[in-house]
C-alpha positions in Angstrom: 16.7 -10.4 -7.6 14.1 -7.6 -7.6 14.1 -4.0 -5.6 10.6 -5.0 -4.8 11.5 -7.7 -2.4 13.8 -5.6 -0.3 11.7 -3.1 3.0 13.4 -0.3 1.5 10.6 3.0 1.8 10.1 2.3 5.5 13.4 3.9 6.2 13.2 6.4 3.9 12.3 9.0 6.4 14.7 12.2 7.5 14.5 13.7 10.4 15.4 16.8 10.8 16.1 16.6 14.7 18.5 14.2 14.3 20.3 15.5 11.6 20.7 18.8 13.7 22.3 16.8 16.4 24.4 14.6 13.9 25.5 18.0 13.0 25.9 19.3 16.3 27.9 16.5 17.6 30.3 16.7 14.8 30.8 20.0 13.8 31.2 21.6 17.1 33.9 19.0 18.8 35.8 19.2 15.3 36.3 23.2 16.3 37.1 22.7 19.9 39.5 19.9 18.9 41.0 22.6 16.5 40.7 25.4 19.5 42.2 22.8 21.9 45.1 21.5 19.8 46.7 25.2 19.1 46.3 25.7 22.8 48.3 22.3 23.3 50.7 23.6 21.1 51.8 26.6 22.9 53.2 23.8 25.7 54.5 21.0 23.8 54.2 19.6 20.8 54.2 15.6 22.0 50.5 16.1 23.4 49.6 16.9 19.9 49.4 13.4 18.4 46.0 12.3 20.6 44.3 15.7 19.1 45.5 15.0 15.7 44.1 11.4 15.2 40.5 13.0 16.7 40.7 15.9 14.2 41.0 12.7 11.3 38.0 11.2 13.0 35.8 14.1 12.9 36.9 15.6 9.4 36.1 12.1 8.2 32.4 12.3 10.2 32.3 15.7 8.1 33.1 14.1 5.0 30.3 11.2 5.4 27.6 14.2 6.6 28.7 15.6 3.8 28.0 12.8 1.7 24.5 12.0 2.9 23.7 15.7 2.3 24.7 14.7 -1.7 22.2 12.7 -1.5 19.5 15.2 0.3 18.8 12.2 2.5 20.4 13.7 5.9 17.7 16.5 6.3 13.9 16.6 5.0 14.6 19.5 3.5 16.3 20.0 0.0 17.7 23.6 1.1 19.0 22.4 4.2 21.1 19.5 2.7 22.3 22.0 0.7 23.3 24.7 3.2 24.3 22.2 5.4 26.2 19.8 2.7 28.4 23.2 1.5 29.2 23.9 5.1 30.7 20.7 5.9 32.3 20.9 2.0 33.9 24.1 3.9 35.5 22.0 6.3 37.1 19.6 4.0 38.0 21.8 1.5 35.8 20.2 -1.1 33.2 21.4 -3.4 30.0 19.6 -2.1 28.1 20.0 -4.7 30.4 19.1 -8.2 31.1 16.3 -5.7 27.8 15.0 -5.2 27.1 15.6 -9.0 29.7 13.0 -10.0 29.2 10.8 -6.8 25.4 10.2 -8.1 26.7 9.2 -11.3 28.2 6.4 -9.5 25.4 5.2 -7.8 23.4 5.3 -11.3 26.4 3.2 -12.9 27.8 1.0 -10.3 28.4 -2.5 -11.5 28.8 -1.2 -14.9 32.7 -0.8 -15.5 31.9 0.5 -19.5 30.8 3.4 -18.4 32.4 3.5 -14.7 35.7 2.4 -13.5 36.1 2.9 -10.4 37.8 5.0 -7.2 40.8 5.0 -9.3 39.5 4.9 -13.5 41.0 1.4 -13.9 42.0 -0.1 -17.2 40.5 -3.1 -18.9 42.7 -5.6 -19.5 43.0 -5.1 -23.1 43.8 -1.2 -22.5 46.3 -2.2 -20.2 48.1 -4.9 -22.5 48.8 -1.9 -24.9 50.9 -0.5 -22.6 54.5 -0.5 -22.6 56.3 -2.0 -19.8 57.3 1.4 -17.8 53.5 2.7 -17.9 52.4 -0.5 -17.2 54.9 -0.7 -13.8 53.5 2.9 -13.6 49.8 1.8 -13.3 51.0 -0.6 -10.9 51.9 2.1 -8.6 49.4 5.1 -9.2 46.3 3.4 -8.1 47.6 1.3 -4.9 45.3 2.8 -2.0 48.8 3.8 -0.7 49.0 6.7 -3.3 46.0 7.9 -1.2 48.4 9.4 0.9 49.6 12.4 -1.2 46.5 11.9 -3.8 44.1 12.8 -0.9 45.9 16.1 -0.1 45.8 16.9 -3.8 42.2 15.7 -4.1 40.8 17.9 -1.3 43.5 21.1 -1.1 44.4 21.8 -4.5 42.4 20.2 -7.3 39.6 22.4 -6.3 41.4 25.5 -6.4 43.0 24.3 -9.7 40.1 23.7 -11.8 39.2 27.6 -10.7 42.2 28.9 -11.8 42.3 27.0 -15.0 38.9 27.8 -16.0 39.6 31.3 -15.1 42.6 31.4 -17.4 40.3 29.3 -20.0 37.4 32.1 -20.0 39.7 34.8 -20.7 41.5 33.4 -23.6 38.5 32.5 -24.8 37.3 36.1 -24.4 40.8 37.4 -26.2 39.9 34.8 -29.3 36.4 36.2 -29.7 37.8 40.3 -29.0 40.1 39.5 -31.9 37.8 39.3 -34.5 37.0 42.8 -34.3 33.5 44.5 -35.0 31.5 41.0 -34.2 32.9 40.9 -30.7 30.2 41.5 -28.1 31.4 40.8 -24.6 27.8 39.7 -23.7 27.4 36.8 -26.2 30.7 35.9 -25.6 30.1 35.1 -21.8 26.6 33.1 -22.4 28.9 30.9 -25.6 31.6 29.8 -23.0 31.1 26.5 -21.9 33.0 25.2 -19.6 34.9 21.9 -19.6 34.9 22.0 -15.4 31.2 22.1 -14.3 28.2 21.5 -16.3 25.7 24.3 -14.4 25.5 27.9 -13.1 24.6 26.2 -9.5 28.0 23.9 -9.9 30.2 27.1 -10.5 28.9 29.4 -7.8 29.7 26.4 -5.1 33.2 26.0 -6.8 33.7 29.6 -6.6 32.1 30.2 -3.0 33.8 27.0 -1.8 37.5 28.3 -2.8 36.4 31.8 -1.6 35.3 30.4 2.3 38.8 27.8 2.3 41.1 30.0 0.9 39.6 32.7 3.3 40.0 30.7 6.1 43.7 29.3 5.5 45.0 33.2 5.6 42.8 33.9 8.5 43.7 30.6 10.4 47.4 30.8 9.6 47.4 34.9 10.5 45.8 33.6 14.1 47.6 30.8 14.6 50.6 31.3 12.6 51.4 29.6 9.2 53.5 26.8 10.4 51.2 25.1 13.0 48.2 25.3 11.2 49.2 24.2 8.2 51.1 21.5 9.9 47.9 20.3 11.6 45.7 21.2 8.5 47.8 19.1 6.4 48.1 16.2 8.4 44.2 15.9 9.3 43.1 16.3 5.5 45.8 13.8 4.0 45.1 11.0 6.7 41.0 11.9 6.4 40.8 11.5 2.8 43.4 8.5 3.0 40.3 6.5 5.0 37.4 7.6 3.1 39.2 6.6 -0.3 40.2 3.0 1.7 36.5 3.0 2.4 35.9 3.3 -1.3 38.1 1.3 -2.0 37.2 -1.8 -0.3 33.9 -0.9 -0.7 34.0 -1.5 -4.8 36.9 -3.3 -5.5 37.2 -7.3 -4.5 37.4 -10.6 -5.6 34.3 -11.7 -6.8 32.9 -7.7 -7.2 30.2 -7.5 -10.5 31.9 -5.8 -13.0 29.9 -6.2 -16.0 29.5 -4.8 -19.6 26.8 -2.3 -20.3 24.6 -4.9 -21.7 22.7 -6.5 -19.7 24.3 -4.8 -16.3 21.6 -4.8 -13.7 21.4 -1.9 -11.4 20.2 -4.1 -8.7 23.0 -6.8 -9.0 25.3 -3.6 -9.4 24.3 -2.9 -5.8 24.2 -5.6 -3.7 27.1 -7.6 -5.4 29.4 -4.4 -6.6 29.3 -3.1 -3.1 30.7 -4.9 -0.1 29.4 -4.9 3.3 31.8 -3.3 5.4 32.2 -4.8 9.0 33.8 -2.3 11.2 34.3 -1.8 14.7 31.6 0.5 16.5 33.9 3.5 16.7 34.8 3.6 12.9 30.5 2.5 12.5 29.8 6.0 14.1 32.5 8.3 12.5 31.6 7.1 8.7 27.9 7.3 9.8 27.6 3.6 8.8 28.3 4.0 5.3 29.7 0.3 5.7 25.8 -0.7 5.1 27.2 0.2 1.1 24.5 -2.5 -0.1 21.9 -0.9 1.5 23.2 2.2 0.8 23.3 1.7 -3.0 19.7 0.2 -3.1 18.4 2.8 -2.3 20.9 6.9 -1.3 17.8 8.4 0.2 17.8 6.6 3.2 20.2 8.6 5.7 23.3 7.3 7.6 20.8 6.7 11.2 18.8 4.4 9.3 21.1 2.2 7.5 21.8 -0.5 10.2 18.2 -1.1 10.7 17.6 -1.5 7.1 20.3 -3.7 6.8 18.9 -5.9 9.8 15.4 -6.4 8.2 16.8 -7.2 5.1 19.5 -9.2 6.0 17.5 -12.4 4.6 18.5 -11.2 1.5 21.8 -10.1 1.8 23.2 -13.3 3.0 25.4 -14.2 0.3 27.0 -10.1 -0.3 30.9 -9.5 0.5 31.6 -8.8 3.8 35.0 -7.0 4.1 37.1 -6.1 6.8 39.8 -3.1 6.7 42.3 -5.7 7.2 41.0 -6.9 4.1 42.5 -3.5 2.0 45.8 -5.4 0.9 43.9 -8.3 -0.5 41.6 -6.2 -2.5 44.4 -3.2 -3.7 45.0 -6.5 -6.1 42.5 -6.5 -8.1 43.4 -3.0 -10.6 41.8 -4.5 -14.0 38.6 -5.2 -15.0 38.2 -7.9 -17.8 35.1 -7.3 -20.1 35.5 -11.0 -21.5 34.7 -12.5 -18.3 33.1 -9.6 -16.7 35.2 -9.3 -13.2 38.3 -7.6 -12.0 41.3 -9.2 -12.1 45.1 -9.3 -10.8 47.8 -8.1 -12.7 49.7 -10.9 -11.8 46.8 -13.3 -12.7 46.7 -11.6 -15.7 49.7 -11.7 -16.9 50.1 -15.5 -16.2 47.0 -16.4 -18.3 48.8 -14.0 -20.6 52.0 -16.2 -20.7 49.6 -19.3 -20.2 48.4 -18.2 -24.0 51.3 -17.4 -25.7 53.1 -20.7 -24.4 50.2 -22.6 -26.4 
């Protein structure tokens, strides 16, 4: 299979007036819906629930803006994905652009489980064999897509503000360890020696640091307005069960029966794409509020085509595509199966299956 054979460049094209309005119609009904739902509030509480599952819906549209900003693919312009991609990173709490940084090293490695494991850094089967039985019962658990739940929370709300604080406290020491040493200190070199283990450019900081500066900012202003128990009720709530669905998406996206999973040599970016992504079938409610990131074949063929042009795409190169995944949500419990990846046979595997052909062996 060769890129050439795919219409991929045709679709290619941003448009800025539709990206304003993809903005537009998100942005502004996820504020009302925020406006709306403290006014709710104030007469009962059981009216809430209706306002709550829209809030999801639209921090999850923010989340796949967001995304196709990563990618500079939602506007034509570079500076406007990135004004636009740190406002919606705002909104969910997230650095966009450390994000996007490691989210394009998936794209470049998808397929290739050497050097990328995954929506959950899965073991190998060989790693996990060296386990002992509690940490082996223990990776069970941790990467189900039902640890989502709480993981999401801590993925969005408080690893961001984390890493800040721990390469904060990082810096100084290492300021304190190069002041001890007396007459050689100079406070200047010592700033432009630090590297840091938490962003790998002066661009990546400053987002980190503006990103915690506009959320943290806004949880003391929002919770001083609207007091700290409802917002942070609602707040809660819509970023858990958001970043629950888009790490489902993932999920089911990457990880199935059948998925290529291959060994640095001889992986093939191409094969990487169309058969290490699944083509997501949703209904056309959930097609609208991911932006269509279902289209993930498409989508990892070629990240510069934005969310409005996927299903076209898809369409005119559905000749092709005929014999990719296609996955349903339903299809999440099926999938949350397969948590190892065996290099000797180059696909992801049960644990159960595993340990059968394990006990399959030893019986011999």
């Amino acid at each position: 299979m060769n890129k050439a054979e795919f219409v991929l460049t045709t679709y290619i094209n941003s448009s800025n007036l539709r990206a304003t309005y993809q903005i537009l119609n998100t942005v502004v009904p996820y504020v009302l819906l925020w406006i709306l739902a403290v006014k709710v509030a104030s007469i009962s509480l059981w009216l809430l629930p209706p306002i709550i599952v829209l809030l999801i819906l639209f921090s999850l549209r923010c989340f796949s803006l967001m995304h196709d900003c990563g990618h500079y693919s939602l506007f034509r312009s570079k500076s406007a994905n990135r004004i636009f991609g740190f406002v919606l990173g705002v909104i969910n709490a997230i650095p966009q652009y450390g994000w996007s940084r490691d989210h394009a090293y998936h794209h470049k490695t998808n397929g290739d489980w050497e050097r990328y494991r995954g929506v959950a850094d899965f073991l190998s089967t060989e790693e996990f064999s060296k386990l002992d039985p509690f940490n082996q019962r223990l990776y069970e658990v941790l990467p189900h897509p039902l640890m989502a739940i709480p993981g999401g929370f801590f993925y969005l709300a408080i690893k961001p503000r984390l890493i800040l604080i721990m390469e904060v406290y990082e810096f100084i020491q290492h300021i304190f360890t190069d002041f001890k040493k007396g007459s050689e200190f100079n406070l200047a070199q010592t700033i432009s020696a630090h590297q840091s283990k938490h962003w790998q450019s002066a661009t990546e900081f400053w987002d980190l640091l503006l990103n915690n500066i506009c959320v943290v900012g806004s949880w003391i202003f929002l919770s001083h307005l609207w007091g700290v128990g409802l917002f942070w009720s609602i707040y809660s709530i819509t970023l858990s069960c958001s970043a629950t669905i888009f790490i489902w998406l993932f999920f089911v996206q990457h990880i199935f029966e059948g998925a290529y999973a291959h060994k640095t040599a001889d992986w093939n970016y191409i094969l990487g794409a169309v058969q290490g992504s699944s083509y997501l079938e949703l209904p056309a409610i959930l097609r609208w509020f991911t932006a269509d990131i279902g289209y993930h074949n498409i989508h990892h063929l070629c990240e510069r085509i934005p969310n409005y042009h996927l299903a076209a795409c898809h369409r005119e190169n559905s000749h092709l595509l005929s014999d990719v995944k296609t996955l349903r949500m339903r299809d999440l419990a099926d999938c949350s199966q397969f948590l190892l990846w065996s290099a000797d046979s180059n696909r992801l595997v049960s644990i159960s299956s595993f340990r059968q052909s394990t006990e399959a062996i030893l019986k011999t």
